[in-house]
N, C-alpha and C positions, 0 to 999 in steps of 0.2 A: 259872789253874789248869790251863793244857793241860797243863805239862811231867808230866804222869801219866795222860795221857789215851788213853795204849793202855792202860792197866790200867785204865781208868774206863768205856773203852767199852761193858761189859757196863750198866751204867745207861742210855745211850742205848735197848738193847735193852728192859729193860725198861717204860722208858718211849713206846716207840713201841708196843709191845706193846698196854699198858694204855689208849692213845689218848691219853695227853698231849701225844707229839707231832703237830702234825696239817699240818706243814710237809710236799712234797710230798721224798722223799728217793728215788735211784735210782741206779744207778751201781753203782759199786766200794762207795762208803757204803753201803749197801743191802745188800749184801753182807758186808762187813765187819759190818755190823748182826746178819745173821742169822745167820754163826759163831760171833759171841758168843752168841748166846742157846742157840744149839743145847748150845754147851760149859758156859753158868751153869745152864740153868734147873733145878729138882731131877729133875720129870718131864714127859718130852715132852709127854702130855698138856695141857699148859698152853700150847702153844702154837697159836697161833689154825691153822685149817686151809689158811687162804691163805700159812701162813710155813711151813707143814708139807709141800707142794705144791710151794712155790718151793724148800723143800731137795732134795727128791729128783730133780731136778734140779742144782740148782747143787754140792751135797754132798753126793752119796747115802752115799761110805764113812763121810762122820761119823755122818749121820744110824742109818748101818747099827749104826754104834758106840752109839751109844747105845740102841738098840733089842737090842742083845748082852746090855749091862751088865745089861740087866732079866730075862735067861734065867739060870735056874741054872749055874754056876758048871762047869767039866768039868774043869780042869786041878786037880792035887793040890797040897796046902797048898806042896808042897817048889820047886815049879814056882811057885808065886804069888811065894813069897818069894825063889825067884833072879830072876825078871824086874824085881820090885820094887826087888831091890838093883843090877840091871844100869840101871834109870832112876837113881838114887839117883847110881852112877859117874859118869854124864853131867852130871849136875848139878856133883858136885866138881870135874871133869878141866875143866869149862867155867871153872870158878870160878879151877882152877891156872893156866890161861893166859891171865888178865886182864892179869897185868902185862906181858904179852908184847907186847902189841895186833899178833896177825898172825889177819889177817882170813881169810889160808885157813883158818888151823887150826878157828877157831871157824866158816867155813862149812863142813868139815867133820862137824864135832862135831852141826851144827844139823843137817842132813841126814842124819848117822846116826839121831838123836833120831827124824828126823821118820818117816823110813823104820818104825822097830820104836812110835812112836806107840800105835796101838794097842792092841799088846801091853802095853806097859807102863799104859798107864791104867785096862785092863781088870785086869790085876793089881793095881793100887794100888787100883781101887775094890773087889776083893776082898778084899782083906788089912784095908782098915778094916773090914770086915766083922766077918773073922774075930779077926783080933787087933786089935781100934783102937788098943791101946796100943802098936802094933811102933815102934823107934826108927826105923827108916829113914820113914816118914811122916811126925816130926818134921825128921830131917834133911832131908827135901825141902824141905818146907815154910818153914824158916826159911833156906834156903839163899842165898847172895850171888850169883849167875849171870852171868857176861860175854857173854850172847848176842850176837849179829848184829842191830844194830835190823832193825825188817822184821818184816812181815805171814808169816805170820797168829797168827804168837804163843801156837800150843800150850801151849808148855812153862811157858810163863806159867800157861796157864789151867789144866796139872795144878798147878802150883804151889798158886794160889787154891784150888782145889778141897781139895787136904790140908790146905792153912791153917784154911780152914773147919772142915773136920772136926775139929782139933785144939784151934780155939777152943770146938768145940759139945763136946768129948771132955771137956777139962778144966778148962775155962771160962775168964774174961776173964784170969783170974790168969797163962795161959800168955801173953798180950800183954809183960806187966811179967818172965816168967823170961826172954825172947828179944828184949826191948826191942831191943836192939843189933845184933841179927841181921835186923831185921826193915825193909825200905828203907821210905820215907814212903808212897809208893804203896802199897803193901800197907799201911798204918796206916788211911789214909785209905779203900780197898777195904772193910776189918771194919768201921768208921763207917758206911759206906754200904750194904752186905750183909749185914752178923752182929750187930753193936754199935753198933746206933741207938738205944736208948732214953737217956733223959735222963741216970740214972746210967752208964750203957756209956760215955758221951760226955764225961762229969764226969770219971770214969775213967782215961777215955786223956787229957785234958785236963792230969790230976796227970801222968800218965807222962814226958808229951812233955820237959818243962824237962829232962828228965834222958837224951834222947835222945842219944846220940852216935855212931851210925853214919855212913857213909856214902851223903851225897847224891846220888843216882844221877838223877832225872829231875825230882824235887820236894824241895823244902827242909826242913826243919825250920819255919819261917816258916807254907808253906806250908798246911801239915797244923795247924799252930795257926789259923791262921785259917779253916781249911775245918771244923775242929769245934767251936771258936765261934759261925759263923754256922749250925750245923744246929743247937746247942744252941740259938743263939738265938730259930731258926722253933718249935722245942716250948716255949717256956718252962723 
């Protein structure tokens, strides 16, 4: 199951969190650790004070970022929904130059991204606010992305973050309208994040035969037998 396991990373997170894991972890893992969490969890609060300590150091602008998104809002609707659609670009112009594979353009593209970051995620978590049904929060969300492997994987996690929202907006049924759109790794992400219970998992279980996208880091294969076996731990 690793080939999805930069998109599963946030599990580690909350599992070391919660104390299940009690293997000693340090390093770059350790870190990597607690960028996921900072970017999953719903609210900072939740997370323990020795991970909250080690952020403000190791990430203060995330940490900063997320303690933002909790202040009321300053920019006007008109301003939300242009930066919205300026992340929204990033996503398609990544996706135009897949077939191309030229690795500057997309370290480009990733380095603009990362640069206006903030911006843009402070806006997309506005706009679900205001409008949840705006379409660019779908197009993000179900979007095909050619990024740059490599840490630390932002763009991923605004991604998950709209996904989320869009599955809790319009429920399981938006899985099956964007089947095709949607890579295994994110199939397997809502199993694990959003769509655990036994019929969520029954569910996507009917979907999957009819999956036909493209394999980007996990198989088709895959994502069936990883929600077999959770189906199988609840009965």
């Amino acid at each position: 199951m690793c080939g999805y396991c930069i998109e599963a990373n946030f599990v580690i997170g909350r599992m070391w969190q919660s104390g299940v894991l009690t293997a000693e972890v340090s390093g770059e893992e350790a870190d990597w650790i607690l960028l996921q969490m900072l970017l999953e969890v719903a609210e900072l609060h939740s997370l323990k004070p020795c991970w909250r300590e080690k952020a403000e150091t190791l990430c203060p602008e995330l940490l900063q970022l997320r303690h933002q998104e909790a202040k009321p809002c300053a920019s006007t609707l008109a301003d939300i929904i242009a930066d919205s659609y300026a992340a929204a670009s990033y996503f398609s112009e990544a996706d135009k130059t897949a077939a191309e594979l030229d690795i500057d353009t997309h370290h480009k593209l990733q380095d603009g991204f990362y640069s206006n970051f903030n911006r843009f995620w402070l806006a997309l978590h506005e706009l679900m606010k205001q409008q949840p049904e705006h379409k660019v929060l779908v197009d993000i969300a179900v979007s095909v992305p050619a990024f740059v492997p490599g840490l630390p994987g932002y763009e991923l996690a605004l991604q998950r973050k709209l996904l989320r929202h869009c599955v809790s907006y319009y429920g399981i049924e938006f899985v099956a309208a964007y089947l095709q759109q949607l890579r295994p790794e994110l199939i397997v992400y809502l199993a694990d994040r959003v769509l655990y219970q036994a019929d969520d998992l029954r569910y996507l279980l009917k979907l999957m035969p009819h999956w036909q996208g493209n394999e980007v880091l996990a198989s088709k294969q895959d994502v069936i037998d990883h929600l077999s076996d959770k189906l199988a731990t609840i009965g």
